[in-house]
Each structure stands twice: as structure tokens, then as C-alpha cells.
Rosetta silent file (secondary structure, phi, psi, omega in degrees, C-alpha in Angstrom):
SEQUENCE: XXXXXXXXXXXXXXXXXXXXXXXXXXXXXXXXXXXXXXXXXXXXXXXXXXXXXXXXXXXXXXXXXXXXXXXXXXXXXXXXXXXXXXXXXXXXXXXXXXXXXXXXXXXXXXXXXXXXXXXXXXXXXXXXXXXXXXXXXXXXXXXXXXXXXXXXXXXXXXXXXXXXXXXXXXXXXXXXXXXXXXXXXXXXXXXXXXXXXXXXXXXXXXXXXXXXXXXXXXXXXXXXXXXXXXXXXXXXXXXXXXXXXXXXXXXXXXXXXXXXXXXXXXXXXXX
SCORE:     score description
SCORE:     0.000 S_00000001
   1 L     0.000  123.650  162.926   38.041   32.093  -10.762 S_00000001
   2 L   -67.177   84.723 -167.188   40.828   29.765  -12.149 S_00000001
   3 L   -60.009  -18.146  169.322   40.272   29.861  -15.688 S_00000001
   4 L   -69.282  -36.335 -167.179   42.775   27.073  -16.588 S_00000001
   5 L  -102.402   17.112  144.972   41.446   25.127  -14.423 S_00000001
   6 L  -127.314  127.252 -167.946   38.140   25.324  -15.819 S_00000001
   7 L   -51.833  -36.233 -167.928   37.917   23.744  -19.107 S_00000001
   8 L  -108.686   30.585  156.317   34.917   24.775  -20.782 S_00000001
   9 H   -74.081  -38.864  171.915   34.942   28.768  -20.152 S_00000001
  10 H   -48.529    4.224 -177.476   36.657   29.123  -23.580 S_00000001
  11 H  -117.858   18.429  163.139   33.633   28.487  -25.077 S_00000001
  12 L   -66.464  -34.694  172.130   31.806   31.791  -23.908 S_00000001
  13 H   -32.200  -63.663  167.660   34.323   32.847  -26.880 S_00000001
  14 H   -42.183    4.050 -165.694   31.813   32.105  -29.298 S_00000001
  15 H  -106.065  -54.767 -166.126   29.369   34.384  -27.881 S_00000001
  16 H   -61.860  -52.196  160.762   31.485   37.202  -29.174 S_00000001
  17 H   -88.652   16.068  168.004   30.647   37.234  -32.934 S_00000001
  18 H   -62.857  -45.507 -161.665   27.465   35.625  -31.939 S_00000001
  19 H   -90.619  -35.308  177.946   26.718   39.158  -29.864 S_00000001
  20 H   -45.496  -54.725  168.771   28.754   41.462  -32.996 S_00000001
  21 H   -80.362   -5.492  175.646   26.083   40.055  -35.546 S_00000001
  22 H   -89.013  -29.796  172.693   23.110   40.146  -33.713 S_00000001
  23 H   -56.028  -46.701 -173.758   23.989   43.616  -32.798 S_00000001
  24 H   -69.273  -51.503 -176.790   25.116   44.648  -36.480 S_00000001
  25 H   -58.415  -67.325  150.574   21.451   42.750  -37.445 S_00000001
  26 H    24.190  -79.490 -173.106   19.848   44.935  -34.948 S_00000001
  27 H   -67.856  -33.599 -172.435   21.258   48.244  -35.839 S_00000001
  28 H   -95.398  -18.711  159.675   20.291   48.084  -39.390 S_00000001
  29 L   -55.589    1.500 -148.300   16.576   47.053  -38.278 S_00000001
  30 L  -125.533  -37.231 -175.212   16.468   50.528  -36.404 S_00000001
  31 L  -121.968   33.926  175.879   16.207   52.223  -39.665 S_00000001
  32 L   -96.910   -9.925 -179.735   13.867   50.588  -41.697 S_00000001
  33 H   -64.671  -35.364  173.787   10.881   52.263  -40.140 S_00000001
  34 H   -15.505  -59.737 -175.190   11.914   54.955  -42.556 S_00000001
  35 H   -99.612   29.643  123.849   10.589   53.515  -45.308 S_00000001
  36 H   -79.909   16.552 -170.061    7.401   53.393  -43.848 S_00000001
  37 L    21.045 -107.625 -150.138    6.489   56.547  -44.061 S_00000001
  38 L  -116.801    6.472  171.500    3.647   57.810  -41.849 S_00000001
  39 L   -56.226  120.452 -164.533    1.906   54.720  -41.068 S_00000001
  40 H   -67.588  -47.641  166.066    1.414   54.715  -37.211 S_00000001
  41 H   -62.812  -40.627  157.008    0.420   51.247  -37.083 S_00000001
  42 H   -38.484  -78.808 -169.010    3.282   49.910  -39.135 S_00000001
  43 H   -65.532  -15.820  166.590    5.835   51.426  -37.155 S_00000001
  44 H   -64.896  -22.271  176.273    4.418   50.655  -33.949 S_00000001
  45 H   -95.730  -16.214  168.333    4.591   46.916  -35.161 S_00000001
  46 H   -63.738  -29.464 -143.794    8.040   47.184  -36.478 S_00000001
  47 H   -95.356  -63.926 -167.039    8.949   48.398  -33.086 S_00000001
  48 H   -70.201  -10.820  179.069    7.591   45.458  -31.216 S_00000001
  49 H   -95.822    1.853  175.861    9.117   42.913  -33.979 S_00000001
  50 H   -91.978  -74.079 -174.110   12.389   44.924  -33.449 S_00000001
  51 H   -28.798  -57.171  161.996   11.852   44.517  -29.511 S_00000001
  52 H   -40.968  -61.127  149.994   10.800   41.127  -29.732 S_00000001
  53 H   -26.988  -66.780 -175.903   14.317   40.241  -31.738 S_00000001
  54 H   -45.409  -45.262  143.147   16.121   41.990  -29.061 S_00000001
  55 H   -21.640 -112.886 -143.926   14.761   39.665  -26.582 S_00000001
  56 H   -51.021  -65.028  178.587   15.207   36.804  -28.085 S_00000001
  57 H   -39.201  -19.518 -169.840   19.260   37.656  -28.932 S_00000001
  58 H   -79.144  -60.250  178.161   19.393   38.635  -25.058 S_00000001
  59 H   -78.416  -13.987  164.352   18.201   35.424  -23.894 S_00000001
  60 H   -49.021  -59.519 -164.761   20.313   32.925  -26.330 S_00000001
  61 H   -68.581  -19.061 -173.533   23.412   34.554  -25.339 S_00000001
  62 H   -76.634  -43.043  164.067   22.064   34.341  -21.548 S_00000001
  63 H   -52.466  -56.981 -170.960   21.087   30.199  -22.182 S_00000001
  64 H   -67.342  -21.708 -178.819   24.632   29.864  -23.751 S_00000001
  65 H   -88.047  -71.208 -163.142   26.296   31.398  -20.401 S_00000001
  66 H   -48.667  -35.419 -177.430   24.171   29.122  -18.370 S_00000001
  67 H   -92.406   -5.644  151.199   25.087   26.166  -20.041 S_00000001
  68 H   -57.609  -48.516 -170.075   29.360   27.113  -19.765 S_00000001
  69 H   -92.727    7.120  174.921   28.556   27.402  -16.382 S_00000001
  70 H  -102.178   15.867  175.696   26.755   24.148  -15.621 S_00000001
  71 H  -113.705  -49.789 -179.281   29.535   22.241  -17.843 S_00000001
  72 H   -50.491  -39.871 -142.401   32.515   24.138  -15.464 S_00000001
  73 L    45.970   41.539  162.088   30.314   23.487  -12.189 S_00000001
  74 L   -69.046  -34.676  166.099   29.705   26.581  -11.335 S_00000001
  75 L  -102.461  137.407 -175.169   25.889   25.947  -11.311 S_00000001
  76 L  -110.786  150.816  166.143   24.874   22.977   -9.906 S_00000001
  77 L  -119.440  162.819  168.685   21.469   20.978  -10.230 S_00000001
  78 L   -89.734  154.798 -172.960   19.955   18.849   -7.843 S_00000001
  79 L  -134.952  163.583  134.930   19.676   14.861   -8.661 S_00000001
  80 L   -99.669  148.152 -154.872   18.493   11.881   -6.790 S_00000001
  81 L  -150.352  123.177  157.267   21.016    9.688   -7.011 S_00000001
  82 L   -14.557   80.944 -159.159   21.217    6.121   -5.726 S_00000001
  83 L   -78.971  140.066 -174.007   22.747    5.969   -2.158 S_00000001
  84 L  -100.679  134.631 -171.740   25.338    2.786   -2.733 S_00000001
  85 L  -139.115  152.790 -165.764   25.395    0.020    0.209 S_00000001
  86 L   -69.009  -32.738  164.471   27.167   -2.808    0.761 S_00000001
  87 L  -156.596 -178.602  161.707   24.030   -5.005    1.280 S_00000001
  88 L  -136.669  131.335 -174.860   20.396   -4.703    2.610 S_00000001
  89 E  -116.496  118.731  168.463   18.630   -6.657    4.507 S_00000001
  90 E  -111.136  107.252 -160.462   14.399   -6.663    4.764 S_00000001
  91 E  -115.590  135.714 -167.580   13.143   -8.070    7.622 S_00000001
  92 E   -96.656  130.736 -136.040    9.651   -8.782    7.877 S_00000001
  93 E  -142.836  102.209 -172.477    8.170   -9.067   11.351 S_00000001
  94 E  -117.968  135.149  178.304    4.130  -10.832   10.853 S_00000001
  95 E  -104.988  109.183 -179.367    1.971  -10.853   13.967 S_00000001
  96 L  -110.705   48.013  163.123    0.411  -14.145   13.970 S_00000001
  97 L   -80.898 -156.801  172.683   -1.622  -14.045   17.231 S_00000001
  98 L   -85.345  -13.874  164.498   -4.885  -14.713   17.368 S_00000001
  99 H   -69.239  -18.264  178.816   -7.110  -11.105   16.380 S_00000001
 100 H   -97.427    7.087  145.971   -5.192  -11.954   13.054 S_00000001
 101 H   -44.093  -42.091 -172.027   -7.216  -14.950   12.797 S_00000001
 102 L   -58.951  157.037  153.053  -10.734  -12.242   12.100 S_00000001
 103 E  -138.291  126.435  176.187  -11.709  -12.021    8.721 S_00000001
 104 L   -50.697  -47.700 -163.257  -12.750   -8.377    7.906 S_00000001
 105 L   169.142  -48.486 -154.939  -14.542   -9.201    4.846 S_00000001
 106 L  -117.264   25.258 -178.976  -11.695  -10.173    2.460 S_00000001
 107 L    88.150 -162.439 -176.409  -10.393  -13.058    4.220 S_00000001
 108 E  -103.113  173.227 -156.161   -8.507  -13.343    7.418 S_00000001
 109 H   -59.446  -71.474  168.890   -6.264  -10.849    8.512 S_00000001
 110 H   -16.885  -45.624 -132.781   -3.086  -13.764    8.624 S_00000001
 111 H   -98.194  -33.966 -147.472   -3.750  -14.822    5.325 S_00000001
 112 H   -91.337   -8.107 -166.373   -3.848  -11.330    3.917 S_00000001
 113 H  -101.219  -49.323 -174.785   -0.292  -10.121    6.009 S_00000001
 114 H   -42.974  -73.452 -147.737    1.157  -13.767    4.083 S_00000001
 115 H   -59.979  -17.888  175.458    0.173  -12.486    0.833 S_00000001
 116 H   -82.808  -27.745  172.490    1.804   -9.111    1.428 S_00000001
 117 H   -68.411  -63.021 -166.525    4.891  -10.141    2.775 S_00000001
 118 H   -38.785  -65.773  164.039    5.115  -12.662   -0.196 S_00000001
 119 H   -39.171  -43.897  178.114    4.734   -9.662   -2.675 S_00000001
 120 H   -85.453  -47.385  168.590    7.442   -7.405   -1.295 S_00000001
 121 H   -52.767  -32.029 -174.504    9.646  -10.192   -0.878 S_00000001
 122 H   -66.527  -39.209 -159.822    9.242  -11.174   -4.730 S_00000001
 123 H   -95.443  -15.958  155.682   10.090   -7.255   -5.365 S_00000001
 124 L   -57.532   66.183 -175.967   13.309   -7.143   -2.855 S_00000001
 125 L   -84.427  101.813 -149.683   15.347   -8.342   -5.798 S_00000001
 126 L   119.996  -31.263 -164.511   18.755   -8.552   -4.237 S_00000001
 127 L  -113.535  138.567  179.990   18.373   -7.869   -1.143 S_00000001
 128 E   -65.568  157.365  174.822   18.357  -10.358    2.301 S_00000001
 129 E  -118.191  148.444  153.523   15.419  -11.581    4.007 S_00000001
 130 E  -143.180  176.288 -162.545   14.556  -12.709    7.398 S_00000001
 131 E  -150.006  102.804  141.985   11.324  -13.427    8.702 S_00000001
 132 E   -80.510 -176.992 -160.140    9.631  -13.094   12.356 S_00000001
 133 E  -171.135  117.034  164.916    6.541  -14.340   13.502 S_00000001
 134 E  -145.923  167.547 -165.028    5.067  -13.323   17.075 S_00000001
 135 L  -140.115 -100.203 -176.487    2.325  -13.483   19.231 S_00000001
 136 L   -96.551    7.177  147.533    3.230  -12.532   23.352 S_00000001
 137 L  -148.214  150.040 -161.024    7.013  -13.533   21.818 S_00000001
 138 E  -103.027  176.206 -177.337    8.582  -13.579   19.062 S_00000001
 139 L  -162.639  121.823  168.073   10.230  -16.176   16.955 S_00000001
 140 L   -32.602   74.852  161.494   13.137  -16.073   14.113 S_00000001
 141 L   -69.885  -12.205  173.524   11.489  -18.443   11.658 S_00000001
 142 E  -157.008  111.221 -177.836   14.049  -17.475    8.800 S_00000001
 143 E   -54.833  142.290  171.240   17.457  -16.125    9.640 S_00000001
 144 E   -40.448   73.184  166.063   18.524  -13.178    7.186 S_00000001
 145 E   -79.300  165.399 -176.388   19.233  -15.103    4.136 S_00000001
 146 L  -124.426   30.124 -165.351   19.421  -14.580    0.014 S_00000001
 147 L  -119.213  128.525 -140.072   17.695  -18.044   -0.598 S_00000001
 148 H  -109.642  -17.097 -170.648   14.640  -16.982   -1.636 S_00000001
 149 H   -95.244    7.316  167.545   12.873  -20.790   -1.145 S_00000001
 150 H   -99.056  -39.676  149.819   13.732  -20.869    2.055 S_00000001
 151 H   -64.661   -8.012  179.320   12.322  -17.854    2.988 S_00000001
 152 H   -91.590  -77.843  169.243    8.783  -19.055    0.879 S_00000001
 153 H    -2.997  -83.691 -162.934    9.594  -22.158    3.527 S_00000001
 154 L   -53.381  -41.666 -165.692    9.578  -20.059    6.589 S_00000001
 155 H   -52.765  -74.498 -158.356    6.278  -17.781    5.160 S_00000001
 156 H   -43.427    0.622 -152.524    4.459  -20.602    4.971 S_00000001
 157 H  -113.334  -23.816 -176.642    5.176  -21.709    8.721 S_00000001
 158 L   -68.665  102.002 -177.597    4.048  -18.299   10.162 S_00000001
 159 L  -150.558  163.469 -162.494    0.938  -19.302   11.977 S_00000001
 160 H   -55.926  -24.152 -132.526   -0.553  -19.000   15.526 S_00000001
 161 H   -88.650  -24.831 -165.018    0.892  -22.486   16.065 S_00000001
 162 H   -78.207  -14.836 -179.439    4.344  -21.258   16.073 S_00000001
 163 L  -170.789  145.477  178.366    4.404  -20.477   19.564 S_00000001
 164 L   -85.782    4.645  170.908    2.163  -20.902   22.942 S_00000001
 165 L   -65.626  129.358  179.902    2.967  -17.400   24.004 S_00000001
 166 L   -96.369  172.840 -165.662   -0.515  -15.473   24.325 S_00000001
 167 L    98.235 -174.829  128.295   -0.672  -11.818   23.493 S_00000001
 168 L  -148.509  118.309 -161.280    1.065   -9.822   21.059 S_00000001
 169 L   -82.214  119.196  150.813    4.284   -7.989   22.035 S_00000001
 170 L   -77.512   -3.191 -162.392    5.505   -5.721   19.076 S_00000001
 171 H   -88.286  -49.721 -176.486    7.754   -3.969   20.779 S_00000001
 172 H   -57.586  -25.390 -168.702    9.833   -7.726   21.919 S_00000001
 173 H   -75.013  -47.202 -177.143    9.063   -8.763   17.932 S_00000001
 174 H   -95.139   12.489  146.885   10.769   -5.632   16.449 S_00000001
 175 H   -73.536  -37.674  170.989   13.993   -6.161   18.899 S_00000001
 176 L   -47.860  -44.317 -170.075   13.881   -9.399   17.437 S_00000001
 177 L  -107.596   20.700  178.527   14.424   -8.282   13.809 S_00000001
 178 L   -76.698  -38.923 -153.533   16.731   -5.608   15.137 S_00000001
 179 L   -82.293    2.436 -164.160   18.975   -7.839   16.598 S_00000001
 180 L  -115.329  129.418 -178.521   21.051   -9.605   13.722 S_00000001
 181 L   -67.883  106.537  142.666   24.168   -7.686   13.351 S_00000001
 182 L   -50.779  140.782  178.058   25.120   -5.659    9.797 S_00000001
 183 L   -98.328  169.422 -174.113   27.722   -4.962    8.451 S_00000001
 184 L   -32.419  148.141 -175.912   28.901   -0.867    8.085 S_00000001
 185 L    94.062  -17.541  179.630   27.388    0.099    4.958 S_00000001
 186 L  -119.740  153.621 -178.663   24.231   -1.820    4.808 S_00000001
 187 L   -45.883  175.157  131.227   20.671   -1.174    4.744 S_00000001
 188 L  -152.142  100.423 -142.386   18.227   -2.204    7.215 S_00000001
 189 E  -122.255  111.920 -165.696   14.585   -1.949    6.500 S_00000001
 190 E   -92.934  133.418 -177.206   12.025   -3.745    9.195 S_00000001
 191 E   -98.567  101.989 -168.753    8.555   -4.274    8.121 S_00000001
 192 E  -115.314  156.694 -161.993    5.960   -4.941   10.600 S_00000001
 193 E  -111.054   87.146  174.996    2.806   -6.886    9.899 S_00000001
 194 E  -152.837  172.226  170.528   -0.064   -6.308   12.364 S_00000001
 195 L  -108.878   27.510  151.377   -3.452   -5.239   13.147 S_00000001
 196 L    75.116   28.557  139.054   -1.599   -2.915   15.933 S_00000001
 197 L   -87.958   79.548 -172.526   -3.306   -4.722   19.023 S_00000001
 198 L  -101.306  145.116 -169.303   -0.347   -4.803   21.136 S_00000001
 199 L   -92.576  -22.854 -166.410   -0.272   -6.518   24.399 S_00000001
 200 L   -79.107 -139.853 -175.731    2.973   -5.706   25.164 S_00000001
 201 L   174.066   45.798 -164.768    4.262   -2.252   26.336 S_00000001
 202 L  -164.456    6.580 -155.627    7.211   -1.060   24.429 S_00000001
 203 H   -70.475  -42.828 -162.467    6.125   -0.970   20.965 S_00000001
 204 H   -94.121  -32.465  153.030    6.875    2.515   20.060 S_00000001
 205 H   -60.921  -12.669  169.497   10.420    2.486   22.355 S_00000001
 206 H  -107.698  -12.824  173.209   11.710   -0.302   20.303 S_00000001
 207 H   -72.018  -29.634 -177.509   10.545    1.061   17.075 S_00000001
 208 H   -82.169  -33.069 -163.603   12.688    4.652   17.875 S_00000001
 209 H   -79.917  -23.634  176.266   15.619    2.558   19.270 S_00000001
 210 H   -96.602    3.836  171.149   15.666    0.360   15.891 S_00000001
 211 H   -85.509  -33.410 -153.385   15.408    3.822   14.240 S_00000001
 212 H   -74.626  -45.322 -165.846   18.049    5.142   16.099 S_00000001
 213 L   -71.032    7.340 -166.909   20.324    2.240   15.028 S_00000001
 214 L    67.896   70.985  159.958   19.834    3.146   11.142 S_00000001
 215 L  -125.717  167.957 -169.540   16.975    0.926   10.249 S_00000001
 216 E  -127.395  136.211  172.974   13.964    2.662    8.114 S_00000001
 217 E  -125.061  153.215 -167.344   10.669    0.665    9.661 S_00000001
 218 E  -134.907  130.113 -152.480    7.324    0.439    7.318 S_00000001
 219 E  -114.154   66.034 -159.561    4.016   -0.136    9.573 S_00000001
 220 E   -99.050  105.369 -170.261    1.681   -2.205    7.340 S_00000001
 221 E  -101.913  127.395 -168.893   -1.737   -2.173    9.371 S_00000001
 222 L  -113.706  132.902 -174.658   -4.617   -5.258    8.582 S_00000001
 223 L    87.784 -149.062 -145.229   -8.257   -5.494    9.138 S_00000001
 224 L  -146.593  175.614 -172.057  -11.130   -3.079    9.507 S_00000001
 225 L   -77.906  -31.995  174.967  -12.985   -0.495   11.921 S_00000001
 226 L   -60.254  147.726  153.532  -15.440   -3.361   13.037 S_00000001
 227 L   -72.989  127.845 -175.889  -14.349   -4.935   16.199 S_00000001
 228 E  -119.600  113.302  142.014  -14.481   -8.701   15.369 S_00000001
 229 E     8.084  118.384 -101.036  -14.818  -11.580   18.030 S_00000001
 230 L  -169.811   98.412  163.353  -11.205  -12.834   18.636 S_00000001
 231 E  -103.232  140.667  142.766  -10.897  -16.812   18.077 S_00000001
 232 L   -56.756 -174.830 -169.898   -8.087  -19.329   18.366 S_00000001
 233 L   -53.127  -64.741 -161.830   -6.535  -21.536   16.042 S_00000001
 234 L   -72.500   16.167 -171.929   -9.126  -24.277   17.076 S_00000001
 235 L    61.719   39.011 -177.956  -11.883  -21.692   16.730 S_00000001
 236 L  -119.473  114.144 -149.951  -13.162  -21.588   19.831 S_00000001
 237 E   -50.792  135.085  179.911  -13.912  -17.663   20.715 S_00000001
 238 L   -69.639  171.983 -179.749  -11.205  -15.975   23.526 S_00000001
 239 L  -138.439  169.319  168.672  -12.804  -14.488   27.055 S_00000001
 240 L  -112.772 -139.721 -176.194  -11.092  -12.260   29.022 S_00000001
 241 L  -108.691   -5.344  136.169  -10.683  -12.871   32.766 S_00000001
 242 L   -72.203   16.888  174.741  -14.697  -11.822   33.281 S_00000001
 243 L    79.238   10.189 -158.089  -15.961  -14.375   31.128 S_00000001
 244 L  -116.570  149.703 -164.519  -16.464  -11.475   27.926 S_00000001
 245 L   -86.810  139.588  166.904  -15.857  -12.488   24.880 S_00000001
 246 L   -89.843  143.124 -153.319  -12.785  -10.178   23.431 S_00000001
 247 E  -115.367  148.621  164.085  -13.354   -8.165   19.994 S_00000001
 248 E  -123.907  115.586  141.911  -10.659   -6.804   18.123 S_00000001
 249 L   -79.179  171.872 -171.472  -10.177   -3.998   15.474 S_00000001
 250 L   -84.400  112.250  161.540   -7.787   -2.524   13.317 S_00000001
 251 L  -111.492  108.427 -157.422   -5.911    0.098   15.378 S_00000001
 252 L   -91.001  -38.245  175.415   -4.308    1.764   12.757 S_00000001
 253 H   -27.054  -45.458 -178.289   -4.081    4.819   15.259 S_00000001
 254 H   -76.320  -29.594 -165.564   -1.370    3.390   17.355 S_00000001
 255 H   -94.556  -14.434 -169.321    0.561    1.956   14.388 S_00000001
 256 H   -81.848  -68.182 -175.462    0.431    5.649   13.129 S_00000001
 257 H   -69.022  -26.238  148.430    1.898    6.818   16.124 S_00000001
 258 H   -53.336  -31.457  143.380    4.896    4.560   16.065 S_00000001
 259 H   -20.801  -71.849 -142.940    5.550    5.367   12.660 S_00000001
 260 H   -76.070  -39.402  170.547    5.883    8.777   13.339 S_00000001
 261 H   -58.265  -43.640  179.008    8.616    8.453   16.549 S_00000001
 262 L   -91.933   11.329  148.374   10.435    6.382   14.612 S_00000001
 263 L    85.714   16.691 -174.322   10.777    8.306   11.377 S_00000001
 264 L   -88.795 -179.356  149.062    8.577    5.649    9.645 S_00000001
 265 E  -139.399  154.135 -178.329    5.941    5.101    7.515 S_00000001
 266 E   -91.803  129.605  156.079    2.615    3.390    8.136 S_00000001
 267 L  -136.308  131.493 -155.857    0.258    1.761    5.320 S_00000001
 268 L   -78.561  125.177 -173.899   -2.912    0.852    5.519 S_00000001
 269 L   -58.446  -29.163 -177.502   -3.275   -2.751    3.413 S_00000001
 270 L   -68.581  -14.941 -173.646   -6.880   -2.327    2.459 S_00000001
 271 L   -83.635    0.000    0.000   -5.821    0.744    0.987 S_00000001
């Protein structure tokens, strides 16, 4: 050990007539049972209030060594600590097809994805926004930006309405918010907004490939275990290509599993 070149070992110095008198205190405690003459119990309690002392001088001087060697940095603690980045950007990816049209209970699933995106955006203080909005494609309604009324602008616009593509491809949505270049140094944290009925076929290869790129993705899954009747915007109920009407549920399962390849995490809104 270089002792010059750690500053605060000189102050184990103090330890040394710290440990002379406690010793010297000690020593003359050792013969005091004496004048107890033949009590058994007495001296057995002298003994443990001598022991007891001894302790306690053992560990002060042990606490005073611990704390020389955490101010030299020989002991180390662990911290959380801030990681510092040049910017961040959180881009929020809302599936406005038509299953996000059901209402669950608590209003429809769309309305209820707005109000969450709204929230988190209020609480990114600092940080850029952008905003998709897809159905069988997606579409940039607010470029990464720090203007926060412009992005309230864009919110409001995310509706089925936004595009005639039917379906809904997540995988094509979260390429989408992937796709706007950072620079070294900055966050990127993609949000996606669905009730995880994807039409598409890629969802969980573009969620590891936008992991892979340094983005952290958060899986926010909407509506309920009932299957609900599937309407469009003008309310008139969807079919499939057999005339059946098509029902939708929340498959939080799927959005679960996409999380987890991509190093994510999923949360359920009702929760």
C-alpha cells in the first residue's frame, strides 16, 4: 500500500491512545471482583459487564478502521448512480386499429392507450417525443420533438382514421419508431400501446432488433379477457372472410413474450 498516497490512513493514529486507555480502563476492571468477596452472583455479573466493555472497545476501534478505509477507497460501496446521456428520446407507438375501438368496461381501449400516453408524456420532463399510430401500417404522426403542444397535437390525431391500412402490424410500427437516427450517447426508450392482436408477423423480431440497437421497449397491454365483437370507426361490426363476426381480447400473452426477447418490460394498464 502507498501510504502517501493515501491521505486519510494517518488517522488510524488516533486509535493508538484510543486502544492504550481502553486497555489501561480494562486492566484495572480485572481486579475489582476482589472486593466482592464471595458473592458468586456478583462476580459472575462483573465478569459479563467486564466482557461486555471488551466488546464494545473491540468493535469502536474495528468501526474506526472501517471508516479510514472507506475514506482511502480501499472499501468500496455500491451506489446507483445516474447513467449521464446526451439526450433521450420516448417514442410512443399507439395501435389504433379497430379491436382498440372495444370497450372492456372502462371505456374503449383507444381512449384509454390516449390517456396513458398523455400521462407519461407529462412525466418525460426533458426528454424528446415522437409519436406513431398504426393499424396494418404505421404512420409518424409526430416526429421526435421537445415541443410538448405539438406532440398533445399529434395525440389527439391518433385514431383509426389515420390510415386505410387494415390489420395491425407491430412488428412494421416498432421499425417505425426505431428508425429516426440518435445521436451516440442518447437514450432510446419505445413504448408500445396495444391490445397485442397482431396481424402482422414480425412483432417479436423487430422488438429484439430495436433491442439490439440500444433501445429499452415497455409493452403496455389494453383491454380484458372477454373477447369483444370488433367494430369500425363507423360502427358497423367486422366479418372475417366466412361471414363471422371477429371478437377480440386482450392478448397480454404474446405482448409478454416480446417483452421478454427483447429485454423488456410488459404492463398490464388495468393493473
Amino acid at each position: 500500500m502507498n501510504w502517501q498516497s493515501s491521505s486519510h490512513w494517518w488517522l488510524l493514529l488516533a486509535l493508538v491512545p484510543y486502544a492504550l486507555l481502553q486497555a489501561r480502563f480494562l486492566a484495572g476492571l480485572k481486579d475489582l471482583p476482589v472486593l466482592l468477596g464471595s458473592d458468586q452472583a456478583a462476580r459472575l455479573a462483573w465478569k459479563r459487564y467486564i466482557s461486555r466493555r471488551s466488546g464494545a472497545a473491540t468493535a469502536g476501534g474495528l468501526f474506526w478502521l472501517a471508516c479510514v478505509a472507506a475514506l482511502s477507497g480501499v472499501v468500496s460501496l455500491p451506489r446507483h448512480v445516474t447513467e449521464p446521456v446526451d439526450s433521450a428520446l420516448v417514442s410512443f407507438v399507439v395501435d389504433v386499429s379497430n379491436s382498440m375501438l372495444g370497450d372492456d368496461g372502462g371505456g374503449r381501449r383507444i381512449d384509454a392507450a390516449a390517456r396513458f400516453t398523455a400521462g407519461v408524456s407529462a412525466a418525460a420532463d426533458g426528454a424528446m417525443l415522437s409519436l406513431v399510430a398504426f393499424k396494418g401500417g404505421p404512420v409518424t404522426l409526430c416526429p421526435p420533438t421537445m415541443d410538448r403542444a405539438a406532440f398533445a397535437e399529434a395525440l389527439r390525431w391518433a385514431g383509426p382514421h389515420v390510415t386505410t391500412s387494415p390489420g395491425s402490424d407491430i412488428g412494421a410500427a416498432i421499425d417505425e419508431a426505431a428508425r429516426p437516427g440518435l445521436a451516440l450517447g442518447s437514450t432510446r426508450v419505445i413504448v408500445v400501446l396495444s391490445d397485442g392482436n397482431d396481424t402482422g408477423s414480425r412483432a417479436r423480431e423487430a422488438a429484439v432488433e430495436a433491442a439490439d440497437s440500444g433501445a429499452r421497449l415497455v409493452f403496455v397491454g389494453f383491454g380484458g379477457d372477454r373477447a369483444l365483437p370488433v367494430s369500425n370507426v363507423d360502427g358497423a361490426q367486422v366479418t372475417s372472410a366466412d361471414g363471422r363476426v371477429v371478437t377480440t381480447a386482450l392478448d397480454s400473452a404474446a405482448m409478454r413474450s416480446w417483452a421478454q426477447a427483447a429485454r423488456g418490460v410488459y404492463v398490464d394498464a388495468d393493473g
